[in-house]
C-alpha positions in Angstrom: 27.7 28.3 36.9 27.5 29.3 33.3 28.4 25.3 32.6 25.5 24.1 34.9 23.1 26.3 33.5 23.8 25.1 29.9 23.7 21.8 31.5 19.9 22.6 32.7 19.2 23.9 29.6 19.7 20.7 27.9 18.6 18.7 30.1 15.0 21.2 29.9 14.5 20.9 26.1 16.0 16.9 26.6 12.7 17.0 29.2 10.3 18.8 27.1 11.8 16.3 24.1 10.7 12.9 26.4 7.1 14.7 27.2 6.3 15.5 23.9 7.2 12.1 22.4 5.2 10.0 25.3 2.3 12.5 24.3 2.6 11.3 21.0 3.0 7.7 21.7 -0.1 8.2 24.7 -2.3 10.0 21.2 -0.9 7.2 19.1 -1.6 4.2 22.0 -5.1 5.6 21.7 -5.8 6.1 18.6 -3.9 2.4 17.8 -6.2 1.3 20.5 -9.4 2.9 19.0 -8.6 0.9 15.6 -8.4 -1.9 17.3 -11.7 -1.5 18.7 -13.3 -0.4 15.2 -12.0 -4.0 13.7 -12.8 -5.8 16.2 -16.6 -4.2 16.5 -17.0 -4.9 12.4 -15.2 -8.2 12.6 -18.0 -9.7 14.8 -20.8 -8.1 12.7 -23.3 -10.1 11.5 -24.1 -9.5 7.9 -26.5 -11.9 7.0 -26.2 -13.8 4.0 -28.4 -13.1 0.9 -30.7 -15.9 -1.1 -30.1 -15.4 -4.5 -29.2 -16.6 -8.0 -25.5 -16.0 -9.3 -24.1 -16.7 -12.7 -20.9 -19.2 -12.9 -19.0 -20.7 -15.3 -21.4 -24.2 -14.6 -24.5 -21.9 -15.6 -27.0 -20.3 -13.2 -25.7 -21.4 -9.4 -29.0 -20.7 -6.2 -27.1 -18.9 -3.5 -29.1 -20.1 -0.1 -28.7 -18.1 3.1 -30.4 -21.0 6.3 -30.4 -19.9 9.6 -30.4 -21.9 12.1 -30.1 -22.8 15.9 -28.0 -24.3 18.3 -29.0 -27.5 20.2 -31.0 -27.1 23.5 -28.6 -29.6 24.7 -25.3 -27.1 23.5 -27.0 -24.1 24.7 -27.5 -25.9 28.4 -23.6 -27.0 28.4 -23.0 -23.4 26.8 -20.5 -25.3 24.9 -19.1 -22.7 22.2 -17.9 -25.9 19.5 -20.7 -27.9 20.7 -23.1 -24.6 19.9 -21.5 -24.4 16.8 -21.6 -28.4 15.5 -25.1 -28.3 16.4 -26.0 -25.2 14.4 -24.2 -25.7 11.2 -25.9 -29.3 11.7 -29.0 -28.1 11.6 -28.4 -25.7 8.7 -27.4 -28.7 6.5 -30.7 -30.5 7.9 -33.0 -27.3 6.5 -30.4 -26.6 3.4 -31.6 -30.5 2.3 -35.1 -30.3 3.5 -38.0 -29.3 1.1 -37.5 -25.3 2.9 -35.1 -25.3 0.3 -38.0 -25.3 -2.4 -39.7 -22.3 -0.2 -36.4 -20.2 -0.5 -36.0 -20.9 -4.0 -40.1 -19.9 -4.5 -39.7 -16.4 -2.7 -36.7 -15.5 -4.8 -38.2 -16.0 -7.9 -41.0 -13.9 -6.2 -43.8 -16.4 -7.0 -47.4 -16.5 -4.9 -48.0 -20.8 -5.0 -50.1 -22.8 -2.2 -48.7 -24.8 0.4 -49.9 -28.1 -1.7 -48.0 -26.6 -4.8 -44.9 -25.9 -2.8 -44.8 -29.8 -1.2 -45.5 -30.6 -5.1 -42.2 -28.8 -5.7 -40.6 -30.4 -3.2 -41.1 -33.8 -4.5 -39.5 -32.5 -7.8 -36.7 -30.8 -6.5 -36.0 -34.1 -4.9 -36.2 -36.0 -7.7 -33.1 -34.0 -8.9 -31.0 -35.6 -6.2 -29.7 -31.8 -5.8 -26.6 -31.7 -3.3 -26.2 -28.4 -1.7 -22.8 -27.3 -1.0 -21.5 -25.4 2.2 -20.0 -22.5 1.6 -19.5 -20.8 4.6 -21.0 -20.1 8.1 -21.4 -17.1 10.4 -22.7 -17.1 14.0 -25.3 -14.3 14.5 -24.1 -11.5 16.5 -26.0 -10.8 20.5 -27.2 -7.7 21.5 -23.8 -6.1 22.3 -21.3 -3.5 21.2 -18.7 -6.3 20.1 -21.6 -9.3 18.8 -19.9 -12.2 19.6 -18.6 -15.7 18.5 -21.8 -17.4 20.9 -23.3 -19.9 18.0 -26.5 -20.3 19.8 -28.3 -18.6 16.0 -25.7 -19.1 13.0 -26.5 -18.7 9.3 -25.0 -21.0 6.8 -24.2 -20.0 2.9 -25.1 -22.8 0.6 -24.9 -23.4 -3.3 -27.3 -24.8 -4.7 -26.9 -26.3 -8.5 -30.3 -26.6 -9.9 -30.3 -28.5 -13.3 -31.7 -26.3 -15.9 -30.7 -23.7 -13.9 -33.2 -20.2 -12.9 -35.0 -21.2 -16.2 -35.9 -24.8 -15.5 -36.9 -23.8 -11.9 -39.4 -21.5 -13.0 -40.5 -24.4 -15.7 -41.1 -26.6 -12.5 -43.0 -23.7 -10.7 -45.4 -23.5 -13.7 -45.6 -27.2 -13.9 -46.8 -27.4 -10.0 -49.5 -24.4 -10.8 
């Protein structure tokens, strides 16, 4: 009987050992699964993109944040790669277009007409400027987790202007 007992015994703290371990592992499976959750919820965050200048090594480089959209076409087919072609397409369309001189104007904070800002344009273009793609985000929907839904995306360019900040704000005086 004694033997038995002892037997119990063990097998109660052996018990009591096995419950308190799958608590553990349940608090850890939850708390694992909470992390998960957290990265996943700030993974598919949209952060949008800044427009501004930066210093290199090549001199002053334009950062250029361009948001875009989808295709009506993509969005219809709710293609997600055909969403996303069509977006970052249409990014590089606006990132070579003369919006590009509008974005550089509003960074450098300056009040010019719509005349002086086509004027721009024409010498911006002149420069045979190149922007380069950087990178490209789809804009989060209205949901706990955003999404990967490229229907709105925002593209980071760089743009090298010759002359740099200081000859762009030689060209905005020369438009004026």
């Amino acid at each position: 009987m004694t033997i038995s007992m002892c037997k119990s015994g063990i097998l109660l703290e052996q018990s009591i050992d096995i419950i308190e371990e799958v608590e553990k592992n349940q608090s850890m499976k939850r708390l694992k699964s909470l992390f998960v959750l957290s990265c996943l919820s700030c993974a598919t965050t949209f952060i949008p993109y800044k427009s501004e200048w930066k210093q290199s090594s090549d001199g002053d480089v334009f950062y250029a944040g361009i948001s875009a959209s989808a295709s009506e076409k993509a969005t219809q087919i709710d293609s997600v790669s055909m969403k996303q072609r069509t977006c970052i397409d249409a990014t590089k369309t606006i990132s070579t277009s003369p919006k590009i001189s509008q974005l550089l104007v509003d960074v450098e904070q300056q009040e010019i007409s719509a005349s002086e800002v086509k004027e721009l344009g024409k010498l911006i273009a002149s420069y045979k400027i190149t922007p380069n793609l950087i990178e490209c985000q789809p804009k989060s929907k209205d949901s706990f987790f955003g999404g990967v839904d490229w229907s709105n995306c925002q593209c980071l360019y760089s743009v090298v202007y010759p002359g740099g900040r200081a000859q762009l704000q030689k060209d905005i005086q020369k438009v004026k």
